[in-house]
C-alpha positions as CSV (number, residue, x, y, z in Angstrom):
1,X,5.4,-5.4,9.9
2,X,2.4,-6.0,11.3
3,X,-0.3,-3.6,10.9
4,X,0.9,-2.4,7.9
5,X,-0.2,-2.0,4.8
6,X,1.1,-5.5,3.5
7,X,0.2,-7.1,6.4
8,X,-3.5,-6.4,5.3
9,X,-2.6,-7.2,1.2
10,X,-1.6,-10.6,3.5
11,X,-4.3,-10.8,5.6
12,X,-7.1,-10.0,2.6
13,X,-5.1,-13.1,-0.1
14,X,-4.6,-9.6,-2.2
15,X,-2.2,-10.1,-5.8
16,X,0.7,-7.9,-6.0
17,X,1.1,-7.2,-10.0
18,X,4.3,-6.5,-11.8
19,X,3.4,-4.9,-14.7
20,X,6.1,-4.4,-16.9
21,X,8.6,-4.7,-14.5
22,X,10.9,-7.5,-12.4
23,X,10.1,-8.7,-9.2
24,X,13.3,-6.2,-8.4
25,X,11.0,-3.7,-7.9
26,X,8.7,-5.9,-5.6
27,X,8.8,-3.7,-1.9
28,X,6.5,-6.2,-0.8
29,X,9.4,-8.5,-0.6
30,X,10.5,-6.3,2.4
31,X,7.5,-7.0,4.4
32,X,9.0,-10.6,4.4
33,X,12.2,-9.2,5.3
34,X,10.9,-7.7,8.0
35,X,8.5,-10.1,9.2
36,X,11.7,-12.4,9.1
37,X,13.7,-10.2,11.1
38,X,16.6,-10.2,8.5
39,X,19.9,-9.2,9.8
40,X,20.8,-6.1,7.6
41,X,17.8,-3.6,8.2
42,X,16.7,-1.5,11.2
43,X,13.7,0.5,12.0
44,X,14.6,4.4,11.9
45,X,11.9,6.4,13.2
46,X,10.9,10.0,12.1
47,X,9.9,12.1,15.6
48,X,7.7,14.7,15.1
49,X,6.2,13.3,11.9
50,X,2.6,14.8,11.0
51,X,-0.5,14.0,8.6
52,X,-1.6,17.5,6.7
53,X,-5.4,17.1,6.5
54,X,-7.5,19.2,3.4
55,X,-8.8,21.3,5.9
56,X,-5.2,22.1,6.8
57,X,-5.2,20.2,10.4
58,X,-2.4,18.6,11.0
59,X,-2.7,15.4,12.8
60,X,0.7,13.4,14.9
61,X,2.0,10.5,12.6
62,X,4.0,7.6,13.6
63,X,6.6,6.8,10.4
64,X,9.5,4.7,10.5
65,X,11.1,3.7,8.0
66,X,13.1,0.1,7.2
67,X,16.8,0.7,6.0
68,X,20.2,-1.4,5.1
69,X,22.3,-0.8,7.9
70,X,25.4,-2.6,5.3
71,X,24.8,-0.6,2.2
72,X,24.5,-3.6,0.3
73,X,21.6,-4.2,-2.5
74,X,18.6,-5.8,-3.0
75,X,18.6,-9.3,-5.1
76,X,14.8,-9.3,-5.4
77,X,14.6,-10.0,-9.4
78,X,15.2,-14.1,-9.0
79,X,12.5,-14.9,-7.0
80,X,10.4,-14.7,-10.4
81,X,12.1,-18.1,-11.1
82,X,11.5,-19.3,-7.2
83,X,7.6,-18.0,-7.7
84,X,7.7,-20.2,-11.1
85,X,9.0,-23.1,-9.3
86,X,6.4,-23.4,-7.1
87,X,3.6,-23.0,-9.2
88,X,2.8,-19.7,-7.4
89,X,3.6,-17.4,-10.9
90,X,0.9,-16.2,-13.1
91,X,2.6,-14.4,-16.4
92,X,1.1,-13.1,-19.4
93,X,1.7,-9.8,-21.6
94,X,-0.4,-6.8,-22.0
95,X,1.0,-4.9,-25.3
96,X,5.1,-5.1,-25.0
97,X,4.6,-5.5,-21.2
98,X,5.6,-8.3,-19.4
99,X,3.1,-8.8,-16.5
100,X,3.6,-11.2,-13.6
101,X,1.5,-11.8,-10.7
102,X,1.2,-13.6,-7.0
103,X,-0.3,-13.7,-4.2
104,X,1.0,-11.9,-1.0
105,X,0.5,-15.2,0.5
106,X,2.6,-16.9,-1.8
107,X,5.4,-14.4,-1.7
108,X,5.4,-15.2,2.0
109,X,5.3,-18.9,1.9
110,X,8.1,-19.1,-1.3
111,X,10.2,-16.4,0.6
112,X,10.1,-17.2,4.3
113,X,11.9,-20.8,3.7
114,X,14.6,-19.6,1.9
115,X,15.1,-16.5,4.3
116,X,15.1,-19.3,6.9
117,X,18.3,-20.9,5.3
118,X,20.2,-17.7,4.7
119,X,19.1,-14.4,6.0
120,X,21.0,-13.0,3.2
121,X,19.3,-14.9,0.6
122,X,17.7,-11.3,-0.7
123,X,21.3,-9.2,-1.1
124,X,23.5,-8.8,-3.4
């Protein structure tokens, strides 16, 4: 959400890279779901949570975590055809890997619309 890490990839126009994988494994596909406000996921927060420092100080850490409440999967792989669609896709190989890339922006702007007309449109 924001403040997080892929609020800054957002907020800096960085490129996520899928580097021999689908965009299945694309987590920054949840920042959308959460920025969205999808139906199916809740915050769960971890009380007492701590940062271990190298010179062994251990400093209070705020971590929550984003979970399925319905047990039901993630249907994250087609949005490599919605990216193509709109132009947003850049695809090439490096050796046997298939390598795809876009922009945090455009993951937003491709995703956000269609999360708009189903909140489920990511699950399976």
């Amino acid at each position: 959400g924001p403040g997080s890490s892929f609020d800054a990839l957002l907020q800096l126009d960085a490129w996520i890279l899928m580097l021999g994988v689908s965009f299945q494994a694309c987590t920054a596909l949840h920042a959308v779901e959460e920025f969205v406000g999808v139906p199916y996921r809740r915050h769960r927060h971890y009380r007492g949570s701590v940062v271990i420092l190298p010179d062994g100080r251990r400093l209070p850490s705020r971590s929550i975590e984003y979970l399925r409440q319905d047990g039901a999967g993630n249907d994250f792989a087609k949005m490599a055809g919605f990216f193509r669609e709109a132009g947003v896709l850049r695809e090439t190989r490096i050796g046997q890997a298939r390598c795809m890339a876009v922009r945090m922006a455009d993951i937003f702007a491709v995703t956000r619309p269609l999360l708009a007309q189903n909140p489920r449109f990511l699950s399976r």
